[in-house]
PyMOL Python script that loads the backbone (N, CA, C, O; Angstrom):
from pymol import cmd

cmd.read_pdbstr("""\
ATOM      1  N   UNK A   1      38.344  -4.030  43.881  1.00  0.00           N
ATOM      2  CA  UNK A   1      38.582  -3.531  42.553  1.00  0.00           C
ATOM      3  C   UNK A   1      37.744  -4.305  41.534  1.00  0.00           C
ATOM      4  O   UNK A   1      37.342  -3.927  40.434  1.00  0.00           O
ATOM      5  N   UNK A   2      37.582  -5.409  42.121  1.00  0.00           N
ATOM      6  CA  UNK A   2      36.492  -6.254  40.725  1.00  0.00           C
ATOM      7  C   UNK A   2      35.384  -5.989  40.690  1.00  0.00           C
ATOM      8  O   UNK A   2      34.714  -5.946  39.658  1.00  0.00           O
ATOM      9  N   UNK A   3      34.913  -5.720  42.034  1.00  0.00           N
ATOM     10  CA  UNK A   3      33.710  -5.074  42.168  1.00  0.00           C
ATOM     11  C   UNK A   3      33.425  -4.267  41.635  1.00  0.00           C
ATOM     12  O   UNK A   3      32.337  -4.055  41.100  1.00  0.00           O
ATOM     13  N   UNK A   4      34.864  -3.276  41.678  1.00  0.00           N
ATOM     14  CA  UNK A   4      33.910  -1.823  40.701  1.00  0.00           C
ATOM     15  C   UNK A   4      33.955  -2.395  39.512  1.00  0.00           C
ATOM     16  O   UNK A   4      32.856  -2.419  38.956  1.00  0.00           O
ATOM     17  N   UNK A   5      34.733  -2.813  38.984  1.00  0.00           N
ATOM     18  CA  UNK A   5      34.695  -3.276  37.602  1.00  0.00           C
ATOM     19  C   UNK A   5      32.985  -3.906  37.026  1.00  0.00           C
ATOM     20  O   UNK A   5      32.265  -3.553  36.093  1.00  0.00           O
ATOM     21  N   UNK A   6      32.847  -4.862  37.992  1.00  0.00           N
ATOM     22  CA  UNK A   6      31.475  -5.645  37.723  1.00  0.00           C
ATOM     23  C   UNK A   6      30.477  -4.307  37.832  1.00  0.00           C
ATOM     24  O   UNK A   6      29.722  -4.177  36.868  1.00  0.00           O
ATOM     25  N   UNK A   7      30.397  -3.485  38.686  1.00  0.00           N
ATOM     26  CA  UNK A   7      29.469  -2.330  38.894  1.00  0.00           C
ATOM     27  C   UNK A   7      29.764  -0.877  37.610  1.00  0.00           C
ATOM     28  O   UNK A   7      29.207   0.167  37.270  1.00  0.00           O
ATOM     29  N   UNK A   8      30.568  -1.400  37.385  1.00  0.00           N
ATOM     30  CA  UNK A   8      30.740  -0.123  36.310  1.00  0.00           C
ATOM     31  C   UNK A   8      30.305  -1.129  34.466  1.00  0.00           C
ATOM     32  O   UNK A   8      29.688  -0.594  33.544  1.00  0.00           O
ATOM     33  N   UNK A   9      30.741  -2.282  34.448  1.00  0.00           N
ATOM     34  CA  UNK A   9      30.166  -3.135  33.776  1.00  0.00           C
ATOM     35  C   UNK A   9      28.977  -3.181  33.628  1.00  0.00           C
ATOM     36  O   UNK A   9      28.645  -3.189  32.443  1.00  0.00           O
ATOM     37  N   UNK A  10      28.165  -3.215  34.351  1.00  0.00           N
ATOM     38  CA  UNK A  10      26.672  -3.258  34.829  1.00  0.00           C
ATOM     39  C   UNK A  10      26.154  -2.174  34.623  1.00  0.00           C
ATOM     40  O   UNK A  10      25.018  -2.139  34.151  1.00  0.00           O
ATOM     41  N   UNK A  11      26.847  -1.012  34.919  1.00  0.00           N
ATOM     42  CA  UNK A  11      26.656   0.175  34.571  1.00  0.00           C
ATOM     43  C   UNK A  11      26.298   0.957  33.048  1.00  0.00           C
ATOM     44  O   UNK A  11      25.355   1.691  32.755  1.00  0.00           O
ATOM     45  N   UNK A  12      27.433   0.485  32.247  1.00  0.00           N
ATOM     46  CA  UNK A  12      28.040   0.677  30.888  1.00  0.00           C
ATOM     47  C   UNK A  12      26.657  -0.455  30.373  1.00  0.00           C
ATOM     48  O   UNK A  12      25.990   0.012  29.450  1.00  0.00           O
ATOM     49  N   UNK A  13      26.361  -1.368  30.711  1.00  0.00           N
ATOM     50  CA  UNK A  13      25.146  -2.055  29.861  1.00  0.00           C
ATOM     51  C   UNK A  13      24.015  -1.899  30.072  1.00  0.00           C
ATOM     52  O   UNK A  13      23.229  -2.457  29.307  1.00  0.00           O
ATOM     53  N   UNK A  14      23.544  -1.174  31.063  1.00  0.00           N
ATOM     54  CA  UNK A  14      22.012  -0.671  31.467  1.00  0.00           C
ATOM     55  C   UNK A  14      22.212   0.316  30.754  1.00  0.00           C
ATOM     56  O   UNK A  14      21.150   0.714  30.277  1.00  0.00           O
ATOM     57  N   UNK A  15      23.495   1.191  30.305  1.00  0.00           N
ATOM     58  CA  UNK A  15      23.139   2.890  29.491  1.00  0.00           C
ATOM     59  C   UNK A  15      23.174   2.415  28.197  1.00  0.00           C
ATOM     60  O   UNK A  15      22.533   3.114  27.411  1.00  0.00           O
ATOM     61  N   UNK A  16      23.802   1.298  27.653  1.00  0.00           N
ATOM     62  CA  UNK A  16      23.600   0.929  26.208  1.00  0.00           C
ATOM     63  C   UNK A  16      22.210   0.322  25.978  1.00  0.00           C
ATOM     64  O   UNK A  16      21.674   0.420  24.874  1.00  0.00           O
ATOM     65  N   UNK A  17      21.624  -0.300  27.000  1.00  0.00           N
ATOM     66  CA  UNK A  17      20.079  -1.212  26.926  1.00  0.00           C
ATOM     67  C   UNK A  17      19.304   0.379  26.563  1.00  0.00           C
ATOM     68  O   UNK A  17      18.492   0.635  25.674  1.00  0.00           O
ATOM     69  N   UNK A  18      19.819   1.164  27.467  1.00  0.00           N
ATOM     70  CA  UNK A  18      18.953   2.333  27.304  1.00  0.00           C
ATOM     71  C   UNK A  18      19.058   2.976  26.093  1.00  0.00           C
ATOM     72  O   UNK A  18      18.048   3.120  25.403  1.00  0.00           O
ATOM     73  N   UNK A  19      19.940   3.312  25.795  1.00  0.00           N
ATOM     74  CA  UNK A  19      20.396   3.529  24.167  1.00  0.00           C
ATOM     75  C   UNK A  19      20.151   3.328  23.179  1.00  0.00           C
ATOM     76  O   UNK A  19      20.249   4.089  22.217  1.00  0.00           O
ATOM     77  N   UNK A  20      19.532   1.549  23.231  1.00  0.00           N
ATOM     78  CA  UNK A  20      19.296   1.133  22.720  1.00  0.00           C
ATOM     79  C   UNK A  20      17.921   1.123  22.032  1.00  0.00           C
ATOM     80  O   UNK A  20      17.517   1.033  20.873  1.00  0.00           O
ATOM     81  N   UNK A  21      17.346   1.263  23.331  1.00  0.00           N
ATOM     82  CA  UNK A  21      15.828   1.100  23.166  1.00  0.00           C
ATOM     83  C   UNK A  21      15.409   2.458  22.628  1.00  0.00           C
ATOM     84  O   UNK A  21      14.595   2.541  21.707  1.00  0.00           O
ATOM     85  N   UNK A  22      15.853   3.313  23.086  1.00  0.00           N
ATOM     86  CA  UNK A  22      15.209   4.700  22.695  1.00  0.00           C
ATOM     87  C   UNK A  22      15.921   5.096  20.992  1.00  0.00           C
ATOM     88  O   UNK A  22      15.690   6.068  20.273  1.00  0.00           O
ATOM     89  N   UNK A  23      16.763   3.998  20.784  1.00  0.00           N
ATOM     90  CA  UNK A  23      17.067   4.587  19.124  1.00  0.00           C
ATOM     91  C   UNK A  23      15.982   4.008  18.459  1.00  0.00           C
ATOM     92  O   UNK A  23      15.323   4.630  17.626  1.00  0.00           O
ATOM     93  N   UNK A  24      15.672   2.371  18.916  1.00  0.00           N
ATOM     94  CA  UNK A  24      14.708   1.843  18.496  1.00  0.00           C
ATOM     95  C   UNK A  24      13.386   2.209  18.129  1.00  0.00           C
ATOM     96  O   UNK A  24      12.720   1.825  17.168  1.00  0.00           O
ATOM     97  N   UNK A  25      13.103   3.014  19.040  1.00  0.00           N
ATOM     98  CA  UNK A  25      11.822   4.116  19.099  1.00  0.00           C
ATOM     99  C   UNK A  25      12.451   5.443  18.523  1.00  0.00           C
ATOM    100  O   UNK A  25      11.448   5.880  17.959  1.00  0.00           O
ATOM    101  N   UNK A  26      13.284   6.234  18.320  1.00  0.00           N
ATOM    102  CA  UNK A  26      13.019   6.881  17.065  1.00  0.00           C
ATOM    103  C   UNK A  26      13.069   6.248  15.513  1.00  0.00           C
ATOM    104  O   UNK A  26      12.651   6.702  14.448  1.00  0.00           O
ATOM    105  N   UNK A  27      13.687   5.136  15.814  1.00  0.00           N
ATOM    106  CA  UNK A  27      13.393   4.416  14.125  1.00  0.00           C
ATOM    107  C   UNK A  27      11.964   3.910  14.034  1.00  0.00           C
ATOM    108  O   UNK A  27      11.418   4.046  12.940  1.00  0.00           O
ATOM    109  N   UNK A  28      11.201   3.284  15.128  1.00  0.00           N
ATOM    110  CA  UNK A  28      10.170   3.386  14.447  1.00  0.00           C
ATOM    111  C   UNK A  28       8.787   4.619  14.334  1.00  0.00           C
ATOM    112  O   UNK A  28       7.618   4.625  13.948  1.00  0.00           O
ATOM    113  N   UNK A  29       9.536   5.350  14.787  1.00  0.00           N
ATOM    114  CA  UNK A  29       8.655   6.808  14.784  1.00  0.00           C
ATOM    115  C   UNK A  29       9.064   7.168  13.307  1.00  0.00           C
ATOM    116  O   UNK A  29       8.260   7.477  12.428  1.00  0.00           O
ATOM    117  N   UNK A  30      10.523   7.079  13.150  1.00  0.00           N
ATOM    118  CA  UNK A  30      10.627   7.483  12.017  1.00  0.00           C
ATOM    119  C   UNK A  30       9.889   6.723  10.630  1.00  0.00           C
ATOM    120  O   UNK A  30       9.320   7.300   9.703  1.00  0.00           O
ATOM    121  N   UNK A  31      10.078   5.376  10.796  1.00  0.00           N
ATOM    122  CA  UNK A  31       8.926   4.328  10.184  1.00  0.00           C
ATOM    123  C   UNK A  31       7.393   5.073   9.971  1.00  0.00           C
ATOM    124  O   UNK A  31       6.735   5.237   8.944  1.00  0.00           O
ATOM    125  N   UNK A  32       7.177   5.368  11.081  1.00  0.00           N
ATOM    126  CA  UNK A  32       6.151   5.660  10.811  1.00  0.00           C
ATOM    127  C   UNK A  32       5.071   6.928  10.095  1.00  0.00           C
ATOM    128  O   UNK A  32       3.967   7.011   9.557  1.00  0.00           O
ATOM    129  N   UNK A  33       6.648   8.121  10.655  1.00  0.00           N
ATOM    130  CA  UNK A  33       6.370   8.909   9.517  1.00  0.00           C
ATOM    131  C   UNK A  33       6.844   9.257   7.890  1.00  0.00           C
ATOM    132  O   UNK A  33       6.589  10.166   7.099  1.00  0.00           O
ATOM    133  N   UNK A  34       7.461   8.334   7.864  1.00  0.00           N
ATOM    134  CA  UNK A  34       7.895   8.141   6.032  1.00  0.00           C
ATOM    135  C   UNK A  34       6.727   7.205   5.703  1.00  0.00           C
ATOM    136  O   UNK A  34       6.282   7.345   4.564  1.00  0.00           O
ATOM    137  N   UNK A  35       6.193   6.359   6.405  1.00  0.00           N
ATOM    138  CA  UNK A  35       4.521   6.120   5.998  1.00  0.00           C
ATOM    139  C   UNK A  35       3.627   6.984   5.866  1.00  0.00           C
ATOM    140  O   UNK A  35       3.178   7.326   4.772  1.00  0.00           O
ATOM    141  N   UNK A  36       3.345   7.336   6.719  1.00  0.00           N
ATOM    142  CA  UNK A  36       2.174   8.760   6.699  1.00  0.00           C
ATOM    143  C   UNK A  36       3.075   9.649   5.344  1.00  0.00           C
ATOM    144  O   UNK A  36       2.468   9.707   4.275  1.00  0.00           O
ATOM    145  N   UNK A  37       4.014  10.093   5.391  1.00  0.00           N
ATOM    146  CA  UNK A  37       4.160  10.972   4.140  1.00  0.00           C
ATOM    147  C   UNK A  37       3.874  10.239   2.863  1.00  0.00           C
ATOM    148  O   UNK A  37       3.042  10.708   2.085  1.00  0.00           O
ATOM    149  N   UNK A  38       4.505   9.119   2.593  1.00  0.00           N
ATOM    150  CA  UNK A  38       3.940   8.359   1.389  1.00  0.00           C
ATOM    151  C   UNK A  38       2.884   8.411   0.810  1.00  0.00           C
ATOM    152  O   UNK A  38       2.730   8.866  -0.324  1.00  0.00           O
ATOM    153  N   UNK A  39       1.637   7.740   1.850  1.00  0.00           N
ATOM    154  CA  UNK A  39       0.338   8.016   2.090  1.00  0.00           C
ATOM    155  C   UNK A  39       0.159   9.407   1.374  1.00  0.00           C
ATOM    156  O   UNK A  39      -0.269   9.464   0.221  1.00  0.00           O
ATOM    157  N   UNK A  40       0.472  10.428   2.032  1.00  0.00           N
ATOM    158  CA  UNK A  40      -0.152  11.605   1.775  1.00  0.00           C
ATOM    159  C   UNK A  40       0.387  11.782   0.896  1.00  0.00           C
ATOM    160  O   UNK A  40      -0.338  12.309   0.053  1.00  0.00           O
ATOM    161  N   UNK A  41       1.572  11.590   0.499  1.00  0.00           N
ATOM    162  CA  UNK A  41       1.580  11.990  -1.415  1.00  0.00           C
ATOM    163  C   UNK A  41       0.705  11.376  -2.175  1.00  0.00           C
ATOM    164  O   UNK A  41      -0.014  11.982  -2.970  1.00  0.00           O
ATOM    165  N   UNK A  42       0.673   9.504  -1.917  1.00  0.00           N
ATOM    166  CA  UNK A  42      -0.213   9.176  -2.874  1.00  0.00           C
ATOM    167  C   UNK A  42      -1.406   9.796  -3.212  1.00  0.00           C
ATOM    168  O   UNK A  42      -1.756  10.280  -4.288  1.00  0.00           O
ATOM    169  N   UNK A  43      -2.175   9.690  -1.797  1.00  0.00           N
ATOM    170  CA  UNK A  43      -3.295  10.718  -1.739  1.00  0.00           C
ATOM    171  C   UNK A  43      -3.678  11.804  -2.856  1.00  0.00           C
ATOM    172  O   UNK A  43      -4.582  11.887  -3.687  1.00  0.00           O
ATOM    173  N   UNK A  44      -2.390  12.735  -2.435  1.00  0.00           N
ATOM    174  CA  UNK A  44      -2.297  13.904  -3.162  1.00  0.00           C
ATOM    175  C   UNK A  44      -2.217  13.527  -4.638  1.00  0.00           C
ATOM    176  O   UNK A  44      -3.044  13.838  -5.495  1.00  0.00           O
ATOM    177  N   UNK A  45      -1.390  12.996  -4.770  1.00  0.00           N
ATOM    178  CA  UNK A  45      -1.257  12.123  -7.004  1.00  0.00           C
ATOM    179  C   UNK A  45      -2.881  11.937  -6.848  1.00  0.00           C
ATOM    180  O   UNK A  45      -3.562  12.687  -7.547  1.00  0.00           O
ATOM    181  N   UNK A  46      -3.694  10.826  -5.832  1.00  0.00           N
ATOM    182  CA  UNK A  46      -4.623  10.261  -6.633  1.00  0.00           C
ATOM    183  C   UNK A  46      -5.418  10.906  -6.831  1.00  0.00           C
ATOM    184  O   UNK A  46      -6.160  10.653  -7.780  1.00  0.00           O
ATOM    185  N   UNK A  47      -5.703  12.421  -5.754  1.00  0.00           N
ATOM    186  CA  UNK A  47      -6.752  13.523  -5.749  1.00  0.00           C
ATOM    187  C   UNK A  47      -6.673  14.497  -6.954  1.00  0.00           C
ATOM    188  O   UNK A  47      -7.663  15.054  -7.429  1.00  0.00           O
ATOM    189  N   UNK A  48      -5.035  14.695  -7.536  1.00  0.00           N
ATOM    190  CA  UNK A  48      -5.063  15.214  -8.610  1.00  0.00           C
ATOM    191  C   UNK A  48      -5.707  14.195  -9.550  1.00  0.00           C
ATOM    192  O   UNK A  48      -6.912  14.374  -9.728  1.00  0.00           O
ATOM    193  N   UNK A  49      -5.116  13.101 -10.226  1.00  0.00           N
ATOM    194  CA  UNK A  49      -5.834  13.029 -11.050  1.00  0.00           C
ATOM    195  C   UNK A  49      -7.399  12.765 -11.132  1.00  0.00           C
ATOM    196  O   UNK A  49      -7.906  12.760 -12.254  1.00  0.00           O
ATOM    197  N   UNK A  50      -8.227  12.537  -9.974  1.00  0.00           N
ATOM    198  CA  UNK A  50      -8.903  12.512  -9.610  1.00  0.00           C
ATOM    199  C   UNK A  50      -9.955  14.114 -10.180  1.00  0.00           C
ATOM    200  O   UNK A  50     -11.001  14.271 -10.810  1.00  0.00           O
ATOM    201  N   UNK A  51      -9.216  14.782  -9.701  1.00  0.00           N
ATOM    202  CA  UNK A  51      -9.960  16.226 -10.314  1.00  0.00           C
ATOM    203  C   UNK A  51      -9.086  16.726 -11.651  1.00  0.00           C
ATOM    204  O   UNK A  51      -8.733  17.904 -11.722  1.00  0.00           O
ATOM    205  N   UNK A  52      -8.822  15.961 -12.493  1.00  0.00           N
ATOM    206  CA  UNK A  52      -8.432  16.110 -13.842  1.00  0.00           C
ATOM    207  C   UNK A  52      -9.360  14.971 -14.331  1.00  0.00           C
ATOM    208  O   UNK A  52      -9.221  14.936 -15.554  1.00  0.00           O
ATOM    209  N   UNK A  53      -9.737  14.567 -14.163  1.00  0.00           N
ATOM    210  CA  UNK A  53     -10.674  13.509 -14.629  1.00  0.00           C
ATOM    211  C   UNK A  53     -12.482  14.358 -14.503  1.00  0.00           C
ATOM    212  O   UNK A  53     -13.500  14.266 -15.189  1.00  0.00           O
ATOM    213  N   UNK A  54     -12.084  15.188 -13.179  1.00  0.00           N
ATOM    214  CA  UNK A  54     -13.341  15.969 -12.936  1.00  0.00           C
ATOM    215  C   UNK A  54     -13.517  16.854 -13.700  1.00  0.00           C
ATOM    216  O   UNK A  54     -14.632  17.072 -14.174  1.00  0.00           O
ATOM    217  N   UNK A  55     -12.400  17.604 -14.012  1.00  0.00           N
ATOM    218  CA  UNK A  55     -12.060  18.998 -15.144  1.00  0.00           C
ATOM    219  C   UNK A  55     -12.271  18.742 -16.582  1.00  0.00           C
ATOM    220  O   UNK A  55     -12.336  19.674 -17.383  1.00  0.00           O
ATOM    221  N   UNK A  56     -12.392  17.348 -16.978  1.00  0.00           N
ATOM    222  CA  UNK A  56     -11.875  16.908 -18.165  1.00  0.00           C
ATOM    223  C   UNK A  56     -13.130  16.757 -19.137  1.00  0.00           C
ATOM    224  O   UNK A  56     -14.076  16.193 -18.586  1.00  0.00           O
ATOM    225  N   UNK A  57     -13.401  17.224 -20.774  1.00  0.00           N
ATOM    226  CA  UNK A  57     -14.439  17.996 -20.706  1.00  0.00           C
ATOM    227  C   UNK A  57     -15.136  16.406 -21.259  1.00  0.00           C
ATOM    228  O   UNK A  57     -14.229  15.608 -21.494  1.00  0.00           O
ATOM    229  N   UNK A  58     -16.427  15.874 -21.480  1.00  0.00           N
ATOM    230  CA  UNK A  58     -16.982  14.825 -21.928  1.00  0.00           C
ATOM    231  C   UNK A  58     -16.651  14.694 -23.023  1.00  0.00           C
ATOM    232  O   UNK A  58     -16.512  15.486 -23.955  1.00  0.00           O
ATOM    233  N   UNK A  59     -16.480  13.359 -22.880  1.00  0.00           N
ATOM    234  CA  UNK A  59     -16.654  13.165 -24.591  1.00  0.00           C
ATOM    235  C   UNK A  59     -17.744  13.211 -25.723  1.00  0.00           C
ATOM    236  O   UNK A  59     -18.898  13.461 -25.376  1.00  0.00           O
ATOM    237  N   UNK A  60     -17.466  12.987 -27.054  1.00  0.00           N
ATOM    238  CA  UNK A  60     -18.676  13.325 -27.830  1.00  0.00           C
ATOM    239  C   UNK A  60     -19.362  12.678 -28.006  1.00  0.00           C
ATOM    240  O   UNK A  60     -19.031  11.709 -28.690  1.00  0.00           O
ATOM    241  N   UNK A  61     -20.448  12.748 -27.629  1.00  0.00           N
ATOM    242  CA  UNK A  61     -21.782  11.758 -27.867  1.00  0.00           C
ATOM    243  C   UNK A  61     -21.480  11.059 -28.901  1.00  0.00           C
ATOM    244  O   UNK A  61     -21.285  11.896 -29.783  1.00  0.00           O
ATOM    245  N   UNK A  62     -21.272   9.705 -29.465  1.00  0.00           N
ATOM    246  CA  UNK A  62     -21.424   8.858 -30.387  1.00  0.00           C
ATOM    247  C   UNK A  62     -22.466   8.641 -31.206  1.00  0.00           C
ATOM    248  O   UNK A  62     -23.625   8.697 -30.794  1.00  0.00           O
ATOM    249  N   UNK A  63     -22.206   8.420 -32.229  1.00  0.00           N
ATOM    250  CA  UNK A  63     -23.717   8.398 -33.364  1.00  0.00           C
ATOM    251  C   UNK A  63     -24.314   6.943 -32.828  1.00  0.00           C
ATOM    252  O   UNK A  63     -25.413   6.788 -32.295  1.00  0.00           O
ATOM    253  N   UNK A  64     -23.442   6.037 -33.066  1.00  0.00           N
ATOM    254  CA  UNK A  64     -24.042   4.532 -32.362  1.00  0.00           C
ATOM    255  C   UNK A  64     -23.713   4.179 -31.149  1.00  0.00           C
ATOM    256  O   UNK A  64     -22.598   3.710 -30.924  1.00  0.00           O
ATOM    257  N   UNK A  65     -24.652   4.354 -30.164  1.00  0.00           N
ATOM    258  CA  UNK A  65     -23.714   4.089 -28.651  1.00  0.00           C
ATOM    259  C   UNK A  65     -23.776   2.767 -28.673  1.00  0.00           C
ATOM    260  O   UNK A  65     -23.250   2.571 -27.578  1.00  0.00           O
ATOM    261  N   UNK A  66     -24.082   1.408 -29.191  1.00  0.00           N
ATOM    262  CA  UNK A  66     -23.839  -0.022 -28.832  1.00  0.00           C
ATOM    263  C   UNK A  66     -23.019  -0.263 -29.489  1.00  0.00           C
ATOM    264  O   UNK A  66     -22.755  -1.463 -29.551  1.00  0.00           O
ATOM    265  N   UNK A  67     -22.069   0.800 -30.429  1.00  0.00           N
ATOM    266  CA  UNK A  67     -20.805   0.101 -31.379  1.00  0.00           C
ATOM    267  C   UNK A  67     -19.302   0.186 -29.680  1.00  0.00           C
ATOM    268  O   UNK A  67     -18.150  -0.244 -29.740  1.00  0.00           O
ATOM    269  N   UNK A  68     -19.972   0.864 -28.469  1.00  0.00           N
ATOM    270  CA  UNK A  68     -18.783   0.570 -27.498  1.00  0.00           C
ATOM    271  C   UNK A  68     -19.072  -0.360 -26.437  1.00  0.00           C
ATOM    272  O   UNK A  68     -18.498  -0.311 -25.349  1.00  0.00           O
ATOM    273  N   UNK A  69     -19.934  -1.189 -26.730  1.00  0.00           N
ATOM    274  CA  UNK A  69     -20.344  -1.924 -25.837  1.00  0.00           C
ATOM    275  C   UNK A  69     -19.799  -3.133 -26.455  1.00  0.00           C
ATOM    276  O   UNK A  69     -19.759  -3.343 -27.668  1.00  0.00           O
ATOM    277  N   UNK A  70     -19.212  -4.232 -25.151  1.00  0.00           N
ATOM    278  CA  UNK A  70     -18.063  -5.471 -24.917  1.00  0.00           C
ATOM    279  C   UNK A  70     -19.011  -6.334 -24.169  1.00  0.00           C
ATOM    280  O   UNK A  70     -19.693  -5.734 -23.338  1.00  0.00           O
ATOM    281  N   UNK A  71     -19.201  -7.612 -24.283  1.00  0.00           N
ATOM    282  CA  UNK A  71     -20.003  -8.306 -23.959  1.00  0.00           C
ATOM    283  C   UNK A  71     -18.676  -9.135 -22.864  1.00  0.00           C
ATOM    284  O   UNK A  71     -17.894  -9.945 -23.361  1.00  0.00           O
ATOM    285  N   UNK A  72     -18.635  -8.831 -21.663  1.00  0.00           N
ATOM    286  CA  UNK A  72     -17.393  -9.700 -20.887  1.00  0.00           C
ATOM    287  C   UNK A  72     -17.831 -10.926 -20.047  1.00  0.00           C
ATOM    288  O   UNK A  72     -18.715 -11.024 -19.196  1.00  0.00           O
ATOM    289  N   UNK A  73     -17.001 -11.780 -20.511  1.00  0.00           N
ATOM    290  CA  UNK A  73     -17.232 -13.125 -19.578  1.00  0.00           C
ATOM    291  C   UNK A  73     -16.517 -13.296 -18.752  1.00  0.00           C
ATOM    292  O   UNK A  73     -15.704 -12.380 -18.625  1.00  0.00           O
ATOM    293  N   UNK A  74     -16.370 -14.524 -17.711  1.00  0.00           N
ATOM    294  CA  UNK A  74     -15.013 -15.024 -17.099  1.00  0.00           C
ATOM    295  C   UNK A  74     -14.548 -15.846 -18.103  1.00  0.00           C
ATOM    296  O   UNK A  74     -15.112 -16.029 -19.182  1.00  0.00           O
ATOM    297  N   UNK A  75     -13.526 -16.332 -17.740  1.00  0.00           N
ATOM    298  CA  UNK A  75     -12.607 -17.436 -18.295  1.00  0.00           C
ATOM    299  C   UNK A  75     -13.545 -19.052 -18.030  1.00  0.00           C
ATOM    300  O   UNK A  75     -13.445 -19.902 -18.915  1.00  0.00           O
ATOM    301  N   UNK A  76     -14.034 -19.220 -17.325  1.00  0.00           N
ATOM    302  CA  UNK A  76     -14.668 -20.554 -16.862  1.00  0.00           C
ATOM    303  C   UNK A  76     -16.203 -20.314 -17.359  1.00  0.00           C
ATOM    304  O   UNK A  76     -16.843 -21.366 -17.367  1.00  0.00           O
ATOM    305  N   UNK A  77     -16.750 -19.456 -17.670  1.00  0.00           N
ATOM    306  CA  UNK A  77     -17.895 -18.867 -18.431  1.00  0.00           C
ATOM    307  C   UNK A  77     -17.918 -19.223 -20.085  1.00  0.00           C
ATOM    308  O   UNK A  77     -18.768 -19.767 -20.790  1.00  0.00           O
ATOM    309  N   UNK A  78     -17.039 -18.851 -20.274  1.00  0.00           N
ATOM    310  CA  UNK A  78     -16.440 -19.471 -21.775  1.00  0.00           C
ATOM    311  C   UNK A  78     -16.192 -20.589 -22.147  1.00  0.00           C
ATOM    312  O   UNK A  78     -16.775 -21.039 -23.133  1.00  0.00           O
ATOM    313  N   UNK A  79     -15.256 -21.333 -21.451  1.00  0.00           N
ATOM    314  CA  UNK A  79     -15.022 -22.683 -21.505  1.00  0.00           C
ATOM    315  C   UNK A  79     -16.349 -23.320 -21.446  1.00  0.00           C
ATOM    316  O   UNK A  79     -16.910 -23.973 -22.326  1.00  0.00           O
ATOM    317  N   UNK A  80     -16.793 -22.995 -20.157  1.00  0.00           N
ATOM    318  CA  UNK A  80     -18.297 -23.775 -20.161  1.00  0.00           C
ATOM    319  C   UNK A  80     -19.451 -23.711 -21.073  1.00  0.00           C
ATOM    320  O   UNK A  80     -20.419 -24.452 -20.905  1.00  0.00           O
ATOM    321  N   UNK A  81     -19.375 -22.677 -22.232  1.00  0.00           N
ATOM    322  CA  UNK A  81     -19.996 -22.391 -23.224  1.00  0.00           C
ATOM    323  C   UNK A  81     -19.292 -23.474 -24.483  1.00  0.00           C
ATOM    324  O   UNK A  81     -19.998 -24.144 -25.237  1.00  0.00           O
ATOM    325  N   UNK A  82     -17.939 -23.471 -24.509  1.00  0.00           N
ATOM    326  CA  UNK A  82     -17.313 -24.050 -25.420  1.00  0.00           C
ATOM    327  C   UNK A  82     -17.853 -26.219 -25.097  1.00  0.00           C
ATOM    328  O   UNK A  82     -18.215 -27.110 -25.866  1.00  0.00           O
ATOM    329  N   UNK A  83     -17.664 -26.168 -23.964  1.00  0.00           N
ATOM    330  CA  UNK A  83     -17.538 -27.690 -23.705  1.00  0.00           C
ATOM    331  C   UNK A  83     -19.320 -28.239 -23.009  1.00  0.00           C
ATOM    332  O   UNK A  83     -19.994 -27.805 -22.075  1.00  0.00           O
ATOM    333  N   UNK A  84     -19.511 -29.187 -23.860  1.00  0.00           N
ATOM    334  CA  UNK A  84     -21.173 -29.125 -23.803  1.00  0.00           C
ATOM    335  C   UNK A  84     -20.990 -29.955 -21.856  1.00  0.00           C
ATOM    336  O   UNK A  84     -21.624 -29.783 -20.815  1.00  0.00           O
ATOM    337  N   UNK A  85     -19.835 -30.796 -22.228  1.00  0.00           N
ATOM    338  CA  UNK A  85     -19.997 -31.871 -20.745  1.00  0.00           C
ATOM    339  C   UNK A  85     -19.213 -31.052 -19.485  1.00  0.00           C
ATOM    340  O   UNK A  85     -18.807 -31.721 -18.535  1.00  0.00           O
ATOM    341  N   UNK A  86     -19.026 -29.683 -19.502  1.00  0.00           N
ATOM    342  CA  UNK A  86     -18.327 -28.522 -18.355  1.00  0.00           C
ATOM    343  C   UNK A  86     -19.765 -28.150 -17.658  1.00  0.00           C
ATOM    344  O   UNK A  86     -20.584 -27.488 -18.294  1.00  0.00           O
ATOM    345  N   UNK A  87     -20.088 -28.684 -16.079  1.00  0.00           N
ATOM    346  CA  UNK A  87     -21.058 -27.702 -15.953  1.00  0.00           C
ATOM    347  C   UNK A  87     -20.367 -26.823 -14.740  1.00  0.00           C
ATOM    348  O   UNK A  87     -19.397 -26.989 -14.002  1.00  0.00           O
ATOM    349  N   UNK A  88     -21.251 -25.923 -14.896  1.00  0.00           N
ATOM    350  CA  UNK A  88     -20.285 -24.621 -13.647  1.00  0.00           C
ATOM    351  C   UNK A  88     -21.166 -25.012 -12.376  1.00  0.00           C
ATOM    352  O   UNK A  88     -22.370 -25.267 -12.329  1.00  0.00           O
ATOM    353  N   UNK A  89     -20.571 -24.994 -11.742  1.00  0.00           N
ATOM    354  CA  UNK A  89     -21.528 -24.922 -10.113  1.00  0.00           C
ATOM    355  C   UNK A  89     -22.177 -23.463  -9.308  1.00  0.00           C
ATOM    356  O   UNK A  89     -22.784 -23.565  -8.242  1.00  0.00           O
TER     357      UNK A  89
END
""", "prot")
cmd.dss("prot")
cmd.show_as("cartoon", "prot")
cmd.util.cbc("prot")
cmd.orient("prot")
């Protein structure tokens, strides 16, 4: 009688190992496709605005085009302009 017990024991935990594993693998199937959909929405947002940006009509030629021009530095570009003894490497 213990025997079956131990064999039906043994039994009952090889079908839960099994159980186990194969839920495991639809969660990460499922993982993996709530990724891929994400993905493809972003996609989809970035392609729209992407072709609203394409659709979108130019702007108007400016009378002075150097009144939109920004002269950009780094941060350590500046300083090193500000401080005569900073040299940059």
């Amino acid at each position: 009688m213990v025997k079956s017990f131990i064999r039906q024991a043994k039994s009952d935990n090889a079908r839960l190992e099994a159980e186990t594993a194969r839920l495991a693998g639809e969660q990460e199937c499922s993982i993996a496709q709530i990724k891929a959909m994400e993905a493809g929405a972003q996609l989809k947002e970035q392609q729209g605005k992407t072709d609203a940006i394409v659709k979108a009509p130019p702007p108007p030629p400016s009378s002075s085009p150097s009144s939109d021009v920004v002269e950009l530095t780094s941060d350590s570009e500046a300083s090193a302009r500000e401080d005569p003894h900073c040299r940059s490497r």
